[in-house]
C-alpha positions in Angstrom: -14.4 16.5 -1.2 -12.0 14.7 -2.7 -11.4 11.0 -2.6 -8.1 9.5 -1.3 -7.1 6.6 -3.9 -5.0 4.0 -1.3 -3.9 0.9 -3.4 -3.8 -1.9 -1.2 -1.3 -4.7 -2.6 -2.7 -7.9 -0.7 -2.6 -11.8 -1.8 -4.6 -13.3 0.6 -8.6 -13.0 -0.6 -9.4 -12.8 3.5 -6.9 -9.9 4.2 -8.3 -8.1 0.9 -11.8 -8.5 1.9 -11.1 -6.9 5.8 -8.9 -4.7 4.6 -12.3 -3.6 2.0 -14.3 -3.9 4.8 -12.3 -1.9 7.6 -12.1 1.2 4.9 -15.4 1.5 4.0 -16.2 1.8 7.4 -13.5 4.3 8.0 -15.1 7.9 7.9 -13.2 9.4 5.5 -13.8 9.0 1.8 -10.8 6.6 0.5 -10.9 4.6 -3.3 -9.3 1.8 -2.2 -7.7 -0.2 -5.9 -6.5 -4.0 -5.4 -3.3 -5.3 -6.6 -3.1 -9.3 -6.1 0.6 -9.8 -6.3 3.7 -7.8 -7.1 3.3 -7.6 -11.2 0.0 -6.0 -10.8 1.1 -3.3 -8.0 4.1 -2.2 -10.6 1.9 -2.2 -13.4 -0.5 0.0 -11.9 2.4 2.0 -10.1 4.6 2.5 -13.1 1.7 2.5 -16.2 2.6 -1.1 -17.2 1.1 -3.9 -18.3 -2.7 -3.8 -18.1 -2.0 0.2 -17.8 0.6 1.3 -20.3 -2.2 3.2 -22.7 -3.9 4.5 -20.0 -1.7 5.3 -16.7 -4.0 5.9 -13.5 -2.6 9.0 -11.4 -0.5 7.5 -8.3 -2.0 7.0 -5.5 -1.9 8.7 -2.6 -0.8 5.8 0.1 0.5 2.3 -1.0 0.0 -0.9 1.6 2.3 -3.2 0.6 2.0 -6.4 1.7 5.8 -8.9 1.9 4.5 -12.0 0.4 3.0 -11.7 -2.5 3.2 -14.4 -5.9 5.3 -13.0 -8.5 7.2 -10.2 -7.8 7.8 -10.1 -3.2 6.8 -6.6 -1.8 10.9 -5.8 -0.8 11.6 -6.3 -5.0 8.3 -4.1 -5.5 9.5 -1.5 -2.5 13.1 -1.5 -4.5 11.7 -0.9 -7.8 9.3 1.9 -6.8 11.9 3.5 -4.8 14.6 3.3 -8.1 12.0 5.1 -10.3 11.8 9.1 -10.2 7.9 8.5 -10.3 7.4 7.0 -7.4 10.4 7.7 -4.7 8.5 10.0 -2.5 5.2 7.9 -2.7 4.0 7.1 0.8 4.0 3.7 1.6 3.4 1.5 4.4 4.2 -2.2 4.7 1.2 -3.9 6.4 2.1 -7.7 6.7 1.5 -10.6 8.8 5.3 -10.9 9.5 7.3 -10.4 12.6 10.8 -11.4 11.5 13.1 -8.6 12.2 14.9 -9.3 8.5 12.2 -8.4 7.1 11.6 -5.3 9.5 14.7 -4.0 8.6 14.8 -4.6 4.8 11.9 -2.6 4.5 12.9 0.2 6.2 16.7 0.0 4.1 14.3 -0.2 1.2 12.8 2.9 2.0 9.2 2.0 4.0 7.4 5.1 5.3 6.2 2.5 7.9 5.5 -1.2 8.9 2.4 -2.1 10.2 1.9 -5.9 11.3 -1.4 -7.0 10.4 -4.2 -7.6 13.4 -6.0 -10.8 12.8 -9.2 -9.4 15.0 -11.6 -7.4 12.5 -12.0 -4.7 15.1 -8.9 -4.3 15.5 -7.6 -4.6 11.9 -10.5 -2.0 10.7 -9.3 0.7 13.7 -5.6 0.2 12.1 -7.0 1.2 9.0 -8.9 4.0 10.4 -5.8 5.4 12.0 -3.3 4.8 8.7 -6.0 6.3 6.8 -6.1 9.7 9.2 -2.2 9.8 9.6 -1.5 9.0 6.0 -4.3 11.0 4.2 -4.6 13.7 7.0 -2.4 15.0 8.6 1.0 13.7 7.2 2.4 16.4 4.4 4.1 14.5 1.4 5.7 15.8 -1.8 3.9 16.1 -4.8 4.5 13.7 -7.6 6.3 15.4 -10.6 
């Protein structure tokens, strides 16, 4: 079976580690790849940086956290959004932000979703359950070129 790579675009070591945590115990098989701010996530996403000799294949959901050191998740959702690469690639904002700005910037930006963060591990790891079955499941995307 094959494995679902996720890359999960998080600052905060706590909200990495549950966010680690909550997929592993998720029963599908996901590779879940860390990005610690915006630089990293575009390098990986766009074969950059650290990854311009050796590219990694996209991955198959992005959760893209809004404040990150950097580069902020809206500049990383316009940028992956502006390249041919990565327009159709599924992702889903999962922050700790209620601001409606924000809310509606990612959406204009092109967000598949917005998810606010739970702060409860239970909670947070069934959220992550459920993205992982919607996103990896059952919802059809377009192949990357």
């Amino acid at each position: 079976m094959k494995s679902n790579v996720i890359l999960l675009v998080e600052d905060n070591p706590d909200d990495a580690e549950l966010a680690m945590r909550a997929f592993a115990k998720a029963a599908a098989k996901h590779e879940l790849v860390l990005a610690r701010d915006g630089v990293e996530a575009l390098d990986y996403l766009l074969g950059t940086g650290a990854h311009a000799a050796d590219p990694p294949q996209p991955p198959d959901l992005v959760l893209l956290d809004l404040k990150l050191p950097r580069i902020d998740g809206l500049e990383v959702l316009r940028r992956l959004r502006a390249d041919e690469r990565t327009k159709r690639l599924p992702v889903v904002v999962l922050t700790s932000s209620e601001q409606e700005q924000d809310i509606v910037s990612s959406y204009d930006l092109g967000a598949n979703s917005y998810v606010r963060k739970p702060v409860d591990f239970g909670r947070f790891a069934e959220a992550a359950q459920q993205l992982g079955a919607y996103w990896l499941t059952l919802n059809q995307t377009a192949r990357h070129q």
